[in-house]
N, C-alpha and C positions, 0 to 999 in steps of 0.2 A: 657114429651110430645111426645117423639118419637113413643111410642105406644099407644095413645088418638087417639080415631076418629076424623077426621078434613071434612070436608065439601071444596071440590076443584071443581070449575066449576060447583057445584050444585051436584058434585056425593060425597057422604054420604060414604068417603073411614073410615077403619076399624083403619089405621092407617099410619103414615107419612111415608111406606117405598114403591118403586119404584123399579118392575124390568122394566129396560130399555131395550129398543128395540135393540133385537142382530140378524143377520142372523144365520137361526136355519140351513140351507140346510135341508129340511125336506118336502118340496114341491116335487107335480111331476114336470117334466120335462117344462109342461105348465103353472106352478104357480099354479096348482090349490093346497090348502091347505089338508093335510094327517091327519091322525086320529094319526099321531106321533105326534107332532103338538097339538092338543086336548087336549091328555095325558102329555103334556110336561105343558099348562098351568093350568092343571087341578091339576097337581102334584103342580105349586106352589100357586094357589087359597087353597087348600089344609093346606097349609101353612103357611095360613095369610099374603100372598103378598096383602098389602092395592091395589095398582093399578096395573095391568099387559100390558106393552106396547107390545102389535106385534113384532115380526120383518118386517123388511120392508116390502110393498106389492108394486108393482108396476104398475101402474095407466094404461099404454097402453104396446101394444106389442113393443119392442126394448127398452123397460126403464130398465129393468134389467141389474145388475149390477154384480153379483153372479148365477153360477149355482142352482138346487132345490132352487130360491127363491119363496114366493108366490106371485101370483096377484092378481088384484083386477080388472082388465079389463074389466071384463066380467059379464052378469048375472048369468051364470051359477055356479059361484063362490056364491053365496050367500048361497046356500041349506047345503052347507060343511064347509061354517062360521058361520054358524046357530047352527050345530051342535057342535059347538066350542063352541060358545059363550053361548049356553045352560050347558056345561062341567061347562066353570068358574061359573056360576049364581047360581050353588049346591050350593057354600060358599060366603063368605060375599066379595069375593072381585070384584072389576069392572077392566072391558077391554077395553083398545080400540087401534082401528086399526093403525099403524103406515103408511100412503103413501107417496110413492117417485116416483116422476122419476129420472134414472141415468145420463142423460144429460152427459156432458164429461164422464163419468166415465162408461158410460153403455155400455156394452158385445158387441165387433162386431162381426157381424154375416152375413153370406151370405144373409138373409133376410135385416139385418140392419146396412149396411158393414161402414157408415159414422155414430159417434154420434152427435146429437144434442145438443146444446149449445146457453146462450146469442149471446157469440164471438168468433170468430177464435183463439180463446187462445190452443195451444197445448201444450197438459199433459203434465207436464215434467216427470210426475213418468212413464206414457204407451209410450208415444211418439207420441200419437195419435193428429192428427187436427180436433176436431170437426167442426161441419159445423154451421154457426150461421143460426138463426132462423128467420122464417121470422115474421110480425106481425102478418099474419093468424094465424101461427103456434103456435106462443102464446096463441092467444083466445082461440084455439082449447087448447092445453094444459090446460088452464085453465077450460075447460068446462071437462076436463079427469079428472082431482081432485076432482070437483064437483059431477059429476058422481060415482065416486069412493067414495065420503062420503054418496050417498044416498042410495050407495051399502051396506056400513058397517051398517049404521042403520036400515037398512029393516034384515041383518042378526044380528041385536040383539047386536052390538057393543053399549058399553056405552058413547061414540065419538072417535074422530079420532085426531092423532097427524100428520101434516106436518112437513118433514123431510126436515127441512132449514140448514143443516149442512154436515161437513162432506164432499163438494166437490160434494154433486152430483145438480140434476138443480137448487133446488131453493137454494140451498146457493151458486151456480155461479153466478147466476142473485144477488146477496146479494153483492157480493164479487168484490171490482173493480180492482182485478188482471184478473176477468174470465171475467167482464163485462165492456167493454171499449164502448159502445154502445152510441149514441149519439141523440137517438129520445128519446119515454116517458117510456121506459122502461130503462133506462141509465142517466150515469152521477150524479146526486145527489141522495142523500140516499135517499131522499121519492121515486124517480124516479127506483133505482133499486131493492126496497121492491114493488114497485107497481103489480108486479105479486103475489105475496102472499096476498097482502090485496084486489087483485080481486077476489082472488081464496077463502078468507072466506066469502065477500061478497057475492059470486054467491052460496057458501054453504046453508050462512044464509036464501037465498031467496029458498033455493029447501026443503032442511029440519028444518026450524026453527030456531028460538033465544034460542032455549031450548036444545041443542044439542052440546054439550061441543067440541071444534075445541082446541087443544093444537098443542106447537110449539118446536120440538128442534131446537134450535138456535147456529151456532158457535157466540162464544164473539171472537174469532181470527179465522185466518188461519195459524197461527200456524209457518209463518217461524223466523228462528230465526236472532238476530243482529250479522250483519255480512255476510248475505246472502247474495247473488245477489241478492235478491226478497226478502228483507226487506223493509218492508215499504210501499208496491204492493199491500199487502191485505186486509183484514178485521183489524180493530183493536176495543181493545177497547171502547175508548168513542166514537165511530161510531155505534159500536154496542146496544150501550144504546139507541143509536136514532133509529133503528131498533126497539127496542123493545117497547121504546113508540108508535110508529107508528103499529106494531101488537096491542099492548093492545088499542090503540083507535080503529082500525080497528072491533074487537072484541073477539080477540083471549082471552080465559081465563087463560090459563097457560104456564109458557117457562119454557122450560128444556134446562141449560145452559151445552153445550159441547164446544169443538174447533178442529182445528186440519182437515187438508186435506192429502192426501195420499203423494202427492209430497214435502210436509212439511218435514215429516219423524217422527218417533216415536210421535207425540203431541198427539193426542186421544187415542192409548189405551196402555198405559205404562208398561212393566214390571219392576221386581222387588221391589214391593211396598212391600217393607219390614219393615216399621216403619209408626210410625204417622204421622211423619213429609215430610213424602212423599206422603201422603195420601190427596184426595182432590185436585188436582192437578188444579183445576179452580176457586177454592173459593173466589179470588180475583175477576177474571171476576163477580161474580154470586152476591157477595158482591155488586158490581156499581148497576149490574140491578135493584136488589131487592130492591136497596135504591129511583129508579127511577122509578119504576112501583107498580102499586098497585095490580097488581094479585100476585095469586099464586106463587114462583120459583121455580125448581125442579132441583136439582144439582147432576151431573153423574163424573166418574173421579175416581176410584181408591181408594174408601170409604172405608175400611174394620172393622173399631175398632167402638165399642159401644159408648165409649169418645168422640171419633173424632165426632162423627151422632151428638149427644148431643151438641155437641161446636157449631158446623156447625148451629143449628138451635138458638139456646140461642143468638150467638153472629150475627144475623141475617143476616148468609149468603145464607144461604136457607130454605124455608118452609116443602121442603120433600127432601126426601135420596132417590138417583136413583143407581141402580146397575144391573150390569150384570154378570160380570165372576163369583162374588161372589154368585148370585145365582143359574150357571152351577156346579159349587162345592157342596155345598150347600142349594138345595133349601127348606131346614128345619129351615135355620138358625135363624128365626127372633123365633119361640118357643123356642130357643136354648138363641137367647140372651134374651129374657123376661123372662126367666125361671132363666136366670145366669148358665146357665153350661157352656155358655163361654163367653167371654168378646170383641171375635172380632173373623173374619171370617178365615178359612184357608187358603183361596185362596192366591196363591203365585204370581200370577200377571203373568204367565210362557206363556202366551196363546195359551197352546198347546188346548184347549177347543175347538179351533177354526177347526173342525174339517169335511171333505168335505162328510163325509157319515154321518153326521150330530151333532150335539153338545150337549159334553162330558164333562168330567172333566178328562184329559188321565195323570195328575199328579199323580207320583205313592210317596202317603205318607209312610212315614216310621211306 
């Protein structure tokens, strides 16, 4: 099944594998999207990546989180995602735009010297105190997302994925270690998802029902038992009610991650050197998918042909999301349908992660 075309959110994907959304650093300085960029997703369209997710764009000025990332801010950004999304449309596979804003986690900058936030919750990983938000500033946020999906389909995105993970806004607003808030944006999980299922709503009304909105979702925040801040975050069965309340809202598909910076190693692990390391959220991804009727799309340290195959058979997920594995390789899926190999190289090292833009700088033997 892993290589059958499967039909997700109405786009007619080639087959169930997933590159996940990674910051590429391949932007200019202003977000606007590079013809590196183009050729980076054109190389794995190229390759029969069934769906190719973005790296993050960022929806207004100050949401940036990463230097060279892209945005999406602006109109002027559509004519050079146009040209993008023309690159992937040569071969069978579909794109779509991945938006964020950085909320705690976004770049201070003499332009944007305080970040925005649900709550005064200070980073523990920066040391930063963001400033909370007020309810304008919400609405307004919410009409920047908006904005920024009708950006992606006028330049030829196949839909857009909101980046509800991860630490940055909307999975603070998710998260009641980040969102101690006590009006309609706070306090109970329908209350601190209520910005996200404003934000598909206000989508639905500007570009259609016909215009695929996906979600990465953390299932945690990732700190561990035993923490000071055990027990503060996201968990679990909280997050299954999350996802119901997307998939009523109208969300078609959730890509299950976890994992916040201040956490510590949880989202993107090295060392994946065996099977049984591999998959590192399939449990999380397991609840959801038994609890929603969309699509799930699971991220997390995939590497082995077996492992993809179990992972859908034993229904933990609908499709296979991956990243580093296809900065190493992004040939591999001819590679593993062909059988010349059985599982990806990628060693899990993430020296990929690289600021003049991303590489695979593992040197094999």
């Amino acid at each position: 099944m892993i290589f059958d075309p499967i039909t997700v959110c109405n786009m007619k994907l080639q087959n169930r594998f997933v590159r996940s959304a990674t910051q590429e650093f391949m932007a200019e300085e202003d977000g606007t999207p590079t013809e590196r960029l183009g050729e980076l997703y054109e190389e794995l369209a190229r390759n029969e990546v069934g769906l190719i997710v973005t790296g993050y764009s960022y929806v207004l000025p100050g949401g940036e989180s990463d230097p060279l990332q892209q945005g999406i801010y602006d109109d002027r950004f559509i004519e050079p995602y146009r040209e993008i999304t023309e690159c992937v449309h040569r071969y069978k596979s579909k794109v779509v735009l991945q938006i964020v804003h950085g909320g705690r986690q976004a770049t201070v900058s003499r332009e944007h010297p305080v970040p925005i936030a649900p709550s005064p919750v200070k980073n523990g990983h920066s040391s930063v105190l963001p400033r909370e938000m007020t309810d304008t500033e919400i609405l307004e946020m919410i009409e920047a997302f908006t904005r920024a999906a009708v950006r992606a389909k006028k330049a030829g995105f196949d839909g857009v994925q909101l980046h509800c993970a991860h630490g940055f806004l909307l999975s603070n607003f998710i998260s009641p270690y980040t969102n101690t808030r006590e009006d309609r944006w706070g306090g109970s999980t329908e209350n601190r998802t209520r910005i996200i299922t404003e934000i598909v709503r206000r989508i639905r009304e500007d570009v259609g029902e016909d215009f695929p909105i996906l979600v990465k979702l953390n299932a945690t925040d990732g700190f561990r038992s035993g923490s000071s801040k055990a027990g503060l975050g996201l968990n679990a069965p909280e997050s299954v009610g999350v996802a119901k309340l997307l998939e009523k809202a109208g969300v078609c598909a959730i890509e299950v991650s976890g994992g916040i910076g201040e956490a510590g190693g949880v989202t993107i692990r090295t060392a994946i050197n065996s099977p049984a390391k591999e998959a590192y959220f399939k449990n999380y991804s397991k609840m959801i998918k038994e609890a929603v009727d969309i699509p799930v799309i699971l991220v997390g340290g995939i590497r082995s042909l077996s492992v993809m195959k179990c992972l859908v058979k034993d229904g933990c997920a609908d499709l296979i999301s991956m990243s580093r594995t296809f900065i190493s390789e992004p040939d591999l899926i001819p590679k593993l349908r062909s059988g010349e190999v059985e599982k990806a190289r990628c060693v899990s090292c993430n020296l990929c992660f690289d600021p003049e833009g991303i590489r695979c700088n593992f040197e094999f033997e």
